[in-house]
C-alpha positions as CSV (number, residue, x, y, z in Angstrom):
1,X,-64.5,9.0,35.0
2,X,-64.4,7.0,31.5
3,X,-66.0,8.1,28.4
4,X,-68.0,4.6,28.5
5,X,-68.7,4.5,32.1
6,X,-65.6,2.6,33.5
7,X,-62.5,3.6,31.3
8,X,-60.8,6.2,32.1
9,X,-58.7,7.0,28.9
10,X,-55.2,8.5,30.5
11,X,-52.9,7.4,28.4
12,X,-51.6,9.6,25.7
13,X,-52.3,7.0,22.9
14,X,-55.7,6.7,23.5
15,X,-56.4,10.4,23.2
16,X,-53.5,10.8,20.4
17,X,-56.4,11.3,17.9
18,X,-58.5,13.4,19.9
19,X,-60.1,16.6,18.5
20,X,-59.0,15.5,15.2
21,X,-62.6,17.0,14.4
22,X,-61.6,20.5,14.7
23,X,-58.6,20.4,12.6
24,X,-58.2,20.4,8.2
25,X,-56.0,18.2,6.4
26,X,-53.1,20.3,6.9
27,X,-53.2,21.1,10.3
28,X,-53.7,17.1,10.8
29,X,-51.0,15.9,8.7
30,X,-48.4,18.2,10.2
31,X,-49.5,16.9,13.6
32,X,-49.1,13.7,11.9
33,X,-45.6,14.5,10.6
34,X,-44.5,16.1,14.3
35,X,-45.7,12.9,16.2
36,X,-43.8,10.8,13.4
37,X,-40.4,12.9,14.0
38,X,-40.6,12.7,17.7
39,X,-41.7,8.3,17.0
40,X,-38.2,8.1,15.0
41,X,-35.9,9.6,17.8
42,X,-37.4,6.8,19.8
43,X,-37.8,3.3,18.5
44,X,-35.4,1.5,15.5
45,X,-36.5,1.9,12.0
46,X,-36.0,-1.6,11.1
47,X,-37.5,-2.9,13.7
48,X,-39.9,-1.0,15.2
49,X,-38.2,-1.5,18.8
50,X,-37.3,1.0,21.6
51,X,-33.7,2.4,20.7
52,X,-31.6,0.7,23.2
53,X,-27.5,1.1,22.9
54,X,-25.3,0.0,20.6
55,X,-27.4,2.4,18.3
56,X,-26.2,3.9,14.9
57,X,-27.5,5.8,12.1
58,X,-27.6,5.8,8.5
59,X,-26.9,8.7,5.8
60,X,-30.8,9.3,6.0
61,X,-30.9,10.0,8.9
62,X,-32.6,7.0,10.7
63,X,-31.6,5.4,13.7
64,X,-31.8,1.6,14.2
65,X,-30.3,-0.9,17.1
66,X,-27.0,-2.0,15.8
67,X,-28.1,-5.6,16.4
68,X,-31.3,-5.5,14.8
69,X,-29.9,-3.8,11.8
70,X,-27.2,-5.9,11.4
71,X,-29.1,-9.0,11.4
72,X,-31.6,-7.7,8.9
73,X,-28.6,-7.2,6.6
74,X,-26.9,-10.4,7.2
75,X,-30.4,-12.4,6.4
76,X,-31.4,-9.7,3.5
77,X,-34.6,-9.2,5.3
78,X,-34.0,-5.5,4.9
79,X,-37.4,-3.6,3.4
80,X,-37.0,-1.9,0.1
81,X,-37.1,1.6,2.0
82,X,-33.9,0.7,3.2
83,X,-32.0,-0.3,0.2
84,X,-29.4,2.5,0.6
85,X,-27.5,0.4,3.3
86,X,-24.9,-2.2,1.6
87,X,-23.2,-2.8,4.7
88,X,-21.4,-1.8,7.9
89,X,-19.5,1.0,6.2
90,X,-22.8,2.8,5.5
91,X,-23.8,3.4,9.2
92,X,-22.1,5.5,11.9
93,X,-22.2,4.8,15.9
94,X,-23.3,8.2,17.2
95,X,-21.8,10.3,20.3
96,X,-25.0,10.3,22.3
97,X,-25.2,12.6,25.4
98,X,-26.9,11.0,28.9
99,X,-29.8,13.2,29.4
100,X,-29.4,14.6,33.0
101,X,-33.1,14.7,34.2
102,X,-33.9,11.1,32.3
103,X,-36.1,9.1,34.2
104,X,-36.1,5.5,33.0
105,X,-39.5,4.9,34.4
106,X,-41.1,7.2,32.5
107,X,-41.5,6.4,28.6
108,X,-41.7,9.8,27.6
109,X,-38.4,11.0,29.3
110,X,-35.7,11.2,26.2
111,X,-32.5,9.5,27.2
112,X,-30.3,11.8,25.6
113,X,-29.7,15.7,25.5
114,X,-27.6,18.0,23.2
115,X,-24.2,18.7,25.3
116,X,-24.0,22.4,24.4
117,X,-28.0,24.1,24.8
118,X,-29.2,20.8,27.2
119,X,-32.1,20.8,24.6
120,X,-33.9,16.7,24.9
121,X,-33.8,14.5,21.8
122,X,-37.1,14.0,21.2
123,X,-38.0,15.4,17.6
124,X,-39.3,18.3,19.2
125,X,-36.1,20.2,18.6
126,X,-33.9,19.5,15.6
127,X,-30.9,17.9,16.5
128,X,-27.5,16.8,13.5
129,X,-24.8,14.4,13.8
130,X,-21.6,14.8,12.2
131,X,-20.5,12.3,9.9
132,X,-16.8,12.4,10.6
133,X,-17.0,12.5,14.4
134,X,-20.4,10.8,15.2
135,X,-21.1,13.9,17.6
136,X,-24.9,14.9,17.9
137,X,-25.9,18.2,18.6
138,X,-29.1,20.4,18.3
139,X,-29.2,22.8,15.0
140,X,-29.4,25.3,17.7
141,X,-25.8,25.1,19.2
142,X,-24.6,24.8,16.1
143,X,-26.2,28.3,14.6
144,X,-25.1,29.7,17.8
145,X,-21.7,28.2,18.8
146,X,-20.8,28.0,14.3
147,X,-18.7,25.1,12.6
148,X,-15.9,27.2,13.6
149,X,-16.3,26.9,17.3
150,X,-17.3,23.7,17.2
151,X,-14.0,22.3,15.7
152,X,-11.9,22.0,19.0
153,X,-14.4,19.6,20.7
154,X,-16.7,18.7,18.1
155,X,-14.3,18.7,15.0
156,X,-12.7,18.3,12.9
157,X,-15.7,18.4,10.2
158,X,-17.2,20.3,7.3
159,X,-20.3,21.5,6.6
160,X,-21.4,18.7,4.7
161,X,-21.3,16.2,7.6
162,X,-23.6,18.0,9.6
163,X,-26.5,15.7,8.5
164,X,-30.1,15.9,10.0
165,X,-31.8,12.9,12.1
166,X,-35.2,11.9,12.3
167,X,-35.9,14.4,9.0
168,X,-39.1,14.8,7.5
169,X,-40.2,13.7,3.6
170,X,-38.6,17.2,2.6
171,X,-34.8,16.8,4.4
172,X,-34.6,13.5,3.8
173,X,-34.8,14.1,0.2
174,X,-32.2,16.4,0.1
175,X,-29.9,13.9,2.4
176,X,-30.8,11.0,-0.3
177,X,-29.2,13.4,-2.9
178,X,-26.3,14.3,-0.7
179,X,-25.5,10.7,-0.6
180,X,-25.8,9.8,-3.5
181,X,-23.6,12.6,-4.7
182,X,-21.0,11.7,-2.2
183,X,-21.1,8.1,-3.2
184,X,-20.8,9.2,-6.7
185,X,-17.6,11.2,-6.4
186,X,-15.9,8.8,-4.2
187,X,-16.7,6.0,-7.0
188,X,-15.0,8.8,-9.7
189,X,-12.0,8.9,-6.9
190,X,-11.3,5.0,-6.2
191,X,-11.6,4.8,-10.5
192,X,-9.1,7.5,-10.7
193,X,-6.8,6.1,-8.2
194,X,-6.9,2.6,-9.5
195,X,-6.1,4.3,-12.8
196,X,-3.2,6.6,-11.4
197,X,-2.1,2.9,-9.6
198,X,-1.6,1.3,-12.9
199,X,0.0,3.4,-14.3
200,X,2.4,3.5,-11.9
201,X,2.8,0.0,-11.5
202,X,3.3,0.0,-15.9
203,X,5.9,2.3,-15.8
204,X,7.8,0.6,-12.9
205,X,7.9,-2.4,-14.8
206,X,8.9,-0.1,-18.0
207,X,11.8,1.0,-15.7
208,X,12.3,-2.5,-14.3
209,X,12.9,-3.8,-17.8
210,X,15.3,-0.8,-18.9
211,X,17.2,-1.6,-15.5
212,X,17.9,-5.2,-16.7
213,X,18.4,-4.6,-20.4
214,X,21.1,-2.2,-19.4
215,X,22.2,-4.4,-16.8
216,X,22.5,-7.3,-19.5
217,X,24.4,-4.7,-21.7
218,X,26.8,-4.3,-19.2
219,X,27.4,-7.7,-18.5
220,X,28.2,-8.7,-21.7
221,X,30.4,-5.9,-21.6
222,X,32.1,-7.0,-19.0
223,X,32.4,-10.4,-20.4
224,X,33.4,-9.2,-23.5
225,X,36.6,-7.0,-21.7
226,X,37.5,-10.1,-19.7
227,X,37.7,-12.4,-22.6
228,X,39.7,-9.8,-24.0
229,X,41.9,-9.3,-21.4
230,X,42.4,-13.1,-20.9
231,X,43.0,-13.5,-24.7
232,X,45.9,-10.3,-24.7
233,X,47.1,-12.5,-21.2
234,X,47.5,-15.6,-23.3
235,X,49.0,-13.5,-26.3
236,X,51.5,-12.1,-24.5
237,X,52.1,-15.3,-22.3
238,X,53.4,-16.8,-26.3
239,X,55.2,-14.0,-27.3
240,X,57.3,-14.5,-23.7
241,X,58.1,-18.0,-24.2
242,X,59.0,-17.6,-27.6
243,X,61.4,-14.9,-26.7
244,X,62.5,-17.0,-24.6
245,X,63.3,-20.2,-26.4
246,X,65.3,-17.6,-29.0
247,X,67.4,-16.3,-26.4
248,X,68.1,-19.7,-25.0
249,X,69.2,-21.3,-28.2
250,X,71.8,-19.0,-28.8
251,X,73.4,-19.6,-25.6
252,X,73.3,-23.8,-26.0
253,X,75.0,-23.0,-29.7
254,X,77.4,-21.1,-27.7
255,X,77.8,-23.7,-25.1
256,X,78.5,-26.3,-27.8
257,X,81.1,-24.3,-29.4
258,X,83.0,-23.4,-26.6
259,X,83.2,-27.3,-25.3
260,X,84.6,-28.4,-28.5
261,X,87.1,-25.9,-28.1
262,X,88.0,-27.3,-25.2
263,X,88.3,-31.0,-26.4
264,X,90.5,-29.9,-29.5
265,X,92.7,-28.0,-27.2
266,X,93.2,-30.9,-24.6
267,X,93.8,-33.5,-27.5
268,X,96.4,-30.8,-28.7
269,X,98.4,-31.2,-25.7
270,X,98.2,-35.3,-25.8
271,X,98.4,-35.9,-28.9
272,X,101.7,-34.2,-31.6
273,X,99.4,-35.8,-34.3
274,X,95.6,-34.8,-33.6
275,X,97.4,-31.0,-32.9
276,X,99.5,-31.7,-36.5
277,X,96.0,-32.2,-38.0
278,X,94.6,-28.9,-36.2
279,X,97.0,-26.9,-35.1
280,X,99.7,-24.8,-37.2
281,X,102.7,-26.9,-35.8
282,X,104.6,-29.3,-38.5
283,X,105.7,-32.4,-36.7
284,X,109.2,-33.3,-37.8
285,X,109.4,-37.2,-39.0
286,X,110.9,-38.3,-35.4
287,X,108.1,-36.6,-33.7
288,X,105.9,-39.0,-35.4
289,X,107.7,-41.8,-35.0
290,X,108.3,-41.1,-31.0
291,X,104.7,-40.8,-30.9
292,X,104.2,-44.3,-32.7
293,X,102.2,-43.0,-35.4
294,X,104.0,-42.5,-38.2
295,X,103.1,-44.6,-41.4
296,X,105.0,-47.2,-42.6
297,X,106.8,-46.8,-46.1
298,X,106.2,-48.6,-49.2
């Protein structure tokens, strides 16, 4: 039985509005809100299509298909509501558990479950995913299990990288100012370490420089020993053969002397004359004139 005589009006979305009527403004925009919560743990925030795997999420908390995403970056097709994402590096691929009682023909059954309390991802229950692991969890196991117990199987992480998806207005705020906090000091830590990185790099070359000044120091050392040494070599090399061209004159004066002795003494013996002239012997006038030398008188 239809409200017009023919319809009948079973699907959720065409009694999502009913009794409307019967509520205020509050009551109808935290319906509104709840409905919204439990739309984002189901379709992609860029594109507005079922959630189908590879999925990630950004620091807000939004989850998107990885191709859709991607491609919206690549073209800069990206809305304005969206600006936060630069690249690759800003999303994270989450751990996503099967849901066990998921029934694929059914468009309300959630696909995933939290692996600790079993509780569905649907927005109905608040569920977190850790930044450094990509592990999501329901709120719930971690109040009752604690960051502590999760570490083993769920670690390692920190407090801050338990971040909430699908948030509402109010959490997301406070996950925009995370992020931008955490971008902040990581810019102050890359501009310290590129400073930390020159200076390094100046006083290696400070050192580097010292290393071959000294290192040209002690080369010209070096070469100034060796022309030394070669110049006390050549020095003494002189003084040698002077020494011994003294020492060897002597002995050719020597030499000299004793041959002519030698010469006047054979001529002595051959000649009463030559040894009258040299020796101390007086040749009597017959000597002379047996030897056929003696002058003739006037």
């Amino acid at each position: 039985m239809g409200g017009d005589g023919g319809v009948i009006a079973a699907n959720r979305k065409f009694l999502r509005q009913c009794g409307d009527g019967f509520l205020n403004n509050t009551q109808t925009e935290a319906v509104d809100e709840r409905e919204q919560k439990q739309l984002r743990t189901k379709v992609c925030a860029v594109s507005n299509e079922r959630l189908q795997e590879p999925i990630v999420v950004c620091e807000l908390g939004y989850l998107y298909n990885k191709d859709a995403v991607l491609s919206a970056l690549l073209d800069r097709t990206l809305d304005p509501t969206f600006a936060h994402l630069r690249g690759l590096k800003d999303l994270i691929e989450p751990k996503l558990t099967a849901n066990r009682a998921y029934d694929e023909s059914d468009s309300e059954s959630p696909p995933y479950m939290c692996p600790i309390t079993f509780q569905e991802f649907t927005g109905r229950y608040p569920f977190s995913i850790i930044r450094s692991t990509g592990w999501v969890i329901s709120d719930r196991a971690i109040a009752e299990v604690g960051i502590e117990g999760l570490q083993a199987e769920y670690g390692p992480f920190v407090q801050d990288d338990v971040m909430r998806l699908a948030p509402d207005k109010d959490e997301q705020q406070q996950l925009r100012q995370r992020m931008e906090t955490r971008r902040e000091q990581l810019k102050a830590a890359k501009a310290k370490l590129k400073g930390e990185k020159a200076k390094l790099k100046g006083e290696k070359r400070a050192l580097a420089a010292g290393e071959g000044a000294e290192a040209a120091v002690d080369a010209a050392a070096a070469e100034g020993h060796e022309g030394s040494k070669k110049k006390h070599k050549k020095a003494a090399k002189a003084a040698a053969q002077q020494a011994a061209g003294a020492t060897a004159r002597p002995a050719v004066a020597s030499r000299s002397v004793t041959e002519a002795e030698a010469a006047v003494r054979a001529q002595k013996a051959s000649s009463a004359v030559y040894g009258s002239l040299f020796g101390k012997h007086k040749p009597t006038a017959t000597e002379l004139f047996a030897s056929g030398k003696a002058a003739c008188p006037i």
